[in-house]
C-alpha positions as CSV (number, residue, x, y, z in Angstrom):
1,X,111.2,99.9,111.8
2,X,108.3,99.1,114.0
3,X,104.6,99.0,113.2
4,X,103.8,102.5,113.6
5,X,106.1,103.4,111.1
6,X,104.9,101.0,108.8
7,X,101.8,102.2,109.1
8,X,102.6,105.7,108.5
9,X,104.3,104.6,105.5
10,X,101.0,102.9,104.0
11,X,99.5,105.8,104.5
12,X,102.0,108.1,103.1
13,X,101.8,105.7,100.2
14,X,98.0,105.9,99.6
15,X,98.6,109.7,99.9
16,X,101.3,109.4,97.7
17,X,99.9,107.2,95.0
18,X,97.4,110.0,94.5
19,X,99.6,112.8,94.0
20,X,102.0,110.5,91.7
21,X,98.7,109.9,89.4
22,X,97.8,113.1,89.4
23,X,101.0,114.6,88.3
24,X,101.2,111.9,85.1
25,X,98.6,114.1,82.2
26,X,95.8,112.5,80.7
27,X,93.8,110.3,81.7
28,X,95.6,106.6,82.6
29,X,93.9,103.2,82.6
30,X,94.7,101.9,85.7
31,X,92.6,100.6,88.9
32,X,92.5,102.4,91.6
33,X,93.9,99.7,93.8
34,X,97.4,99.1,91.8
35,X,97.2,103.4,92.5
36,X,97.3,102.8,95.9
37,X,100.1,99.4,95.2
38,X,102.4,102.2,93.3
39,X,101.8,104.7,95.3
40,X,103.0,102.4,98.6
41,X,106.4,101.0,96.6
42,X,107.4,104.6,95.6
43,X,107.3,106.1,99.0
44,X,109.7,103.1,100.0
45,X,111.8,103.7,97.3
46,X,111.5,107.4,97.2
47,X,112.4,107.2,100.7
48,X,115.6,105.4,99.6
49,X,117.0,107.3,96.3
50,X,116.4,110.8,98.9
51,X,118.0,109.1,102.2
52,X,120.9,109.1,100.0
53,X,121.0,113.1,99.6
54,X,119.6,114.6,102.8
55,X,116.5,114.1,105.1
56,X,114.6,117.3,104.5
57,X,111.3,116.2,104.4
58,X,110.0,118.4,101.3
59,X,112.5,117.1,99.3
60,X,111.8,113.5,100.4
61,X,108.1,114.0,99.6
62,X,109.1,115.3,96.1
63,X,111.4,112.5,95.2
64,X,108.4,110.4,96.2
65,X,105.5,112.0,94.1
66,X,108.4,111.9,90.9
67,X,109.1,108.3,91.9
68,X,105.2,107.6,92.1
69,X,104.8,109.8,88.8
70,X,106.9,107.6,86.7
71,X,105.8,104.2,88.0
72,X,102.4,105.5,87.2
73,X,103.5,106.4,83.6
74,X,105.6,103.3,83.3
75,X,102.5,100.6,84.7
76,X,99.7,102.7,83.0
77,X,101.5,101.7,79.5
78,X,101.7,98.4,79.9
79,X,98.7,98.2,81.6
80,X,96.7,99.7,78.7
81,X,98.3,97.4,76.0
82,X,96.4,94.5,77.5
């Protein structure tokens, strides 16, 4: 991977993040920079768990945004018992 494609997956991370947060109801506790920290580690991951069915690019970007959805819901909770 070089370093465009690392960037482009920062930003598809930040964009990602957003959507993820979005998707999770209610209203969450968390900062928008761990947002952007989620958002970042689920488009890797996302990237991952969909390489391992196909490369269609819709369904990659969905898998994100679910990924990103429940690492917001997951974080958010224990970020709010604190």
């Amino acid at each position: 991977m070089d370093i465009t494609g690392i960037i482009s997956a920062l930003v598809v991370g930040l964009i990602i993040g957003a959507l993820g947060r979005l998707a999770v109801p209610g209203k969450q506790h968390l900062p928008i920079w761990l947002t952007i920290v989620i958002g970042i580690v689920a488009a890797f991951v996302g990237s991952a768990i969909a390489a391992l069915f196909t490369s269609m690019w819709i369904f990659v970007f969905a898998v994100q945004i679910l990924v990103a959805a429940g690492g917001v819901l997951l974080i958010d909770g224990a970020y709010s018992r604190r």
